[in-house]
Backbone as CSV, one residue per row, in Angstrom:
resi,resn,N_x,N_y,N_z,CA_x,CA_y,CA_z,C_x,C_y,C_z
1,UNK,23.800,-67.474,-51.533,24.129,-66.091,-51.247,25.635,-65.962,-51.077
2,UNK,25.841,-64.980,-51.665,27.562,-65.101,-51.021,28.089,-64.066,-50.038
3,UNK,29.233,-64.320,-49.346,29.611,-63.806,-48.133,29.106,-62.868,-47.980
4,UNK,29.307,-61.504,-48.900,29.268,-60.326,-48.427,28.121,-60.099,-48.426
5,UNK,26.968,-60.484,-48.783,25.611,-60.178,-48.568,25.569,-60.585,-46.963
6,UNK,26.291,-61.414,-46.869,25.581,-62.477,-45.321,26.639,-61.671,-44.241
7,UNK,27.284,-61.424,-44.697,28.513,-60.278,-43.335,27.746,-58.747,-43.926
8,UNK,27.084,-58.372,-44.658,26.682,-56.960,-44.499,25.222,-56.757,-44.061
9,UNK,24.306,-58.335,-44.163,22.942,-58.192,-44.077,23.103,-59.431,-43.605
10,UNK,23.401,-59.913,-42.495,23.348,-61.143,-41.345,21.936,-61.145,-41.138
11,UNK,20.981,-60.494,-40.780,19.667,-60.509,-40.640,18.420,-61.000,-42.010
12,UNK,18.936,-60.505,-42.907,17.881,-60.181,-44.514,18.782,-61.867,-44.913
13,UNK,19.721,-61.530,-45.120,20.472,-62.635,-45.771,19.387,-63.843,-45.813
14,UNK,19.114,-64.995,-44.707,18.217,-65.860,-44.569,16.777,-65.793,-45.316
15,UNK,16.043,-64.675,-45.171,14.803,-64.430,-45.346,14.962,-64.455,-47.043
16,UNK,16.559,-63.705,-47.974,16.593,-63.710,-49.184,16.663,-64.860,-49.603
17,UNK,17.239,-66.050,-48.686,17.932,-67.077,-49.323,16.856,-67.982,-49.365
18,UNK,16.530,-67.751,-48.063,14.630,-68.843,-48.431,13.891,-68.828,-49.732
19,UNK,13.557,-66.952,-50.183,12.746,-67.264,-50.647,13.435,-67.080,-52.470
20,UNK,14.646,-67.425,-52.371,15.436,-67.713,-53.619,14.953,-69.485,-53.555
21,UNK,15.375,-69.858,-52.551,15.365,-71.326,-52.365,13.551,-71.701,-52.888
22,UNK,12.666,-71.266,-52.624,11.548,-71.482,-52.608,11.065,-71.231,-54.018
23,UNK,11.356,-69.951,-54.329,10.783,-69.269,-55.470,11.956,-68.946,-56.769
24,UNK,13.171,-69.033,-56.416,14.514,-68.897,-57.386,14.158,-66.964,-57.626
25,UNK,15.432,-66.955,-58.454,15.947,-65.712,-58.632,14.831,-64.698,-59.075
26,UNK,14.098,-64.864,-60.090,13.896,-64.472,-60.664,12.409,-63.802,-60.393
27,UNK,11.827,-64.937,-58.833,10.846,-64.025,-58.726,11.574,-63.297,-57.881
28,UNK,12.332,-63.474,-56.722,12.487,-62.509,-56.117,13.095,-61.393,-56.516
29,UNK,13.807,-61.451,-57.583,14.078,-59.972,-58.467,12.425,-58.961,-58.890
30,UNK,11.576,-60.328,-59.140,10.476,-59.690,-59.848,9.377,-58.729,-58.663
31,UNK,9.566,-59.439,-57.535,8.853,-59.421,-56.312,9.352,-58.856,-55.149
32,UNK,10.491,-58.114,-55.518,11.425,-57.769,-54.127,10.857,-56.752,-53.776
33,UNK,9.991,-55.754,-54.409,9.731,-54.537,-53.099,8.515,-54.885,-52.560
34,UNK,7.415,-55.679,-53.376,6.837,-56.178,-52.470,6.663,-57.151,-51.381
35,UNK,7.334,-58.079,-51.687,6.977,-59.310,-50.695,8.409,-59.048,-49.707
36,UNK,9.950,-58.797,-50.020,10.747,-59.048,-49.226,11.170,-57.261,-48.526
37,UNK,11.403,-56.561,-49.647,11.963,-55.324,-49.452,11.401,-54.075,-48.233
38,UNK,9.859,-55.072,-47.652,9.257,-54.166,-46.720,10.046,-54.582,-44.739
39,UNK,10.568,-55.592,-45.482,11.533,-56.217,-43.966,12.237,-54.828,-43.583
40,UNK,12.220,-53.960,-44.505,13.414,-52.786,-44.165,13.162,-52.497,-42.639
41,UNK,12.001,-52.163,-42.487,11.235,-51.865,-41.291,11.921,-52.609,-39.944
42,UNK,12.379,-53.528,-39.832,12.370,-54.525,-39.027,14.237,-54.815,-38.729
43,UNK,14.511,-54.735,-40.267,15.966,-55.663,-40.377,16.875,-54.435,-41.291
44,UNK,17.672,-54.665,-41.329,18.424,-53.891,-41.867,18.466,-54.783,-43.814
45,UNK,17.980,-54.097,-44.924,17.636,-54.794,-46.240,18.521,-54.506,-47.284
46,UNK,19.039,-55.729,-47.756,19.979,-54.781,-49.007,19.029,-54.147,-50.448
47,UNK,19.527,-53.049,-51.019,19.138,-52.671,-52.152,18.848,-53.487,-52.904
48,UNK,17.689,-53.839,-53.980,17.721,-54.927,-54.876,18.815,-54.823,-56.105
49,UNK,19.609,-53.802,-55.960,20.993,-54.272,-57.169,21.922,-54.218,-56.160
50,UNK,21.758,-54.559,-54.810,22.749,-55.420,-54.028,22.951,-56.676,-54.248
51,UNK,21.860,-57.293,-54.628,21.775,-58.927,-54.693,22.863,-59.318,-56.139
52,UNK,23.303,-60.460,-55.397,24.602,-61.135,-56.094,24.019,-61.234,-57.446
53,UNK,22.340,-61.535,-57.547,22.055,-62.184,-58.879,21.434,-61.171,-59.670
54,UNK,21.454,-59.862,-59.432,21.018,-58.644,-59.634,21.407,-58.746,-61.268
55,UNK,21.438,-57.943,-62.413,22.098,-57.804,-63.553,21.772,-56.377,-64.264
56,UNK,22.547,-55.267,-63.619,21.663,-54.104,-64.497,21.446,-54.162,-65.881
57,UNK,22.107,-54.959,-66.650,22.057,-54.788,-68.441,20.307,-56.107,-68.467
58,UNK,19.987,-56.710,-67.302,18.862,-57.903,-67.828,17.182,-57.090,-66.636
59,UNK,17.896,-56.598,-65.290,16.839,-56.407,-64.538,16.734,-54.849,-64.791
60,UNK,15.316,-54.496,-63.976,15.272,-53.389,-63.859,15.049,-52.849,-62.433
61,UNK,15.383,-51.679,-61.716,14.840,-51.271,-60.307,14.664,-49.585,-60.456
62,UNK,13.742,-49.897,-58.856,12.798,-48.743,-58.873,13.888,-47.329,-58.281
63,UNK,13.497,-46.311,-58.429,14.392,-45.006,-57.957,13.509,-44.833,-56.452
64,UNK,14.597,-44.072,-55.905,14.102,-43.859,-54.577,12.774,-43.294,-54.566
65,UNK,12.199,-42.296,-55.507,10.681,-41.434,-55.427,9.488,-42.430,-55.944
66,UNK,10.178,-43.365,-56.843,9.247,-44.422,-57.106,8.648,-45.763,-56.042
67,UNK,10.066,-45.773,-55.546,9.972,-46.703,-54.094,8.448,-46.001,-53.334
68,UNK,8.722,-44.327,-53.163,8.411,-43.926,-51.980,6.485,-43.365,-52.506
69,UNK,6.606,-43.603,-54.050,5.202,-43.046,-54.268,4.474,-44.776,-54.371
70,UNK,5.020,-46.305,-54.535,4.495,-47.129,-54.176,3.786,-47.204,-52.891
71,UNK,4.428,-47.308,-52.074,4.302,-47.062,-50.634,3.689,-46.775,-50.282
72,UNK,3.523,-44.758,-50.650,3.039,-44.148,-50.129,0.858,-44.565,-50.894
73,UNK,1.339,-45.520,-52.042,-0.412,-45.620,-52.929,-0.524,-46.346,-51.623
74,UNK,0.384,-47.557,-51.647,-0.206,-49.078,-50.883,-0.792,-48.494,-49.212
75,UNK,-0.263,-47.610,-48.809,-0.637,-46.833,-47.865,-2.217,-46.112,-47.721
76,UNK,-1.939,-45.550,-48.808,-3.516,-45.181,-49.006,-4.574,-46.542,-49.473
77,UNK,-4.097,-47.405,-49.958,-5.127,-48.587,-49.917,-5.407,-49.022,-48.884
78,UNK,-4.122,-49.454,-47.917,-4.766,-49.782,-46.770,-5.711,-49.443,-45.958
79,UNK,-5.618,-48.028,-45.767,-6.136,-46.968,-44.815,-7.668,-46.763,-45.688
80,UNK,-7.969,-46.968,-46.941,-9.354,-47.196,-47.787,-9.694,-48.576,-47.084
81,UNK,-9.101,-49.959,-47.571,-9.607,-50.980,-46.816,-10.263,-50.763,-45.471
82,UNK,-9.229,-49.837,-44.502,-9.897,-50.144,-43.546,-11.107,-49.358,-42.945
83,UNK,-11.204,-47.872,-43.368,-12.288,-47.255,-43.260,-13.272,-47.477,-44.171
84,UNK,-13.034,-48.700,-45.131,-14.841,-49.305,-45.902,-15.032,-50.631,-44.710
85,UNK,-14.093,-50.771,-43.909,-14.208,-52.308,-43.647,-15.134,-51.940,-42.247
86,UNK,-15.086,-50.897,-41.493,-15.314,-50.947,-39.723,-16.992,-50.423,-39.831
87,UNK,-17.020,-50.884,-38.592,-18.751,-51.563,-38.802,-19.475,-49.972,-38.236
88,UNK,-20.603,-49.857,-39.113,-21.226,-48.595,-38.603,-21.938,-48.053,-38.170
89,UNK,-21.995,-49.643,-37.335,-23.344,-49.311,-36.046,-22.985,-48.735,-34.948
């Protein structure tokens, strides 16, 4: 990671670098709003064309309404999971 990710996102920085270290660039480009990008909640997250290894001419990313209509499905799945899941005795 380089500096300025780690002096602007001291918190995310680690959690990116793991799972670069673990999984390399390319998933976490592929995988960032799901598996890392929900830390937002918690930590302060950089944009995924923040990342050093970002490339707008090779990757692609989501627009803010696309971010927010993911979300808002995975939201409604959950909330299905859990009202098929609770017992109805």
């Amino acid at each position: 990671m380089t500096n300025t990710l780690e002096d602007t996102y001291p918190e995310a920085a680690p959690y990116i670098e793991d799972a670069v270290a673990e999984h390399g660039e390319a998933w976490v480009l592929e995988h960032y709003y799901e598996k890392l990008y929900p830390l937002s909640v918690v930590v302060a997250m950089p944009e995924k064309e923040e990342l050093p290894f970002y490339d707008d001419a090779v990757h692609d990313t989501l627009t803010k309404s696309e971010q927010t209509e993911m979300y808002q499905a995975w939201s409604e799945y959950r909330e299905n999971l859990r009202k098929n899941t609770q017992s109805t005795e």
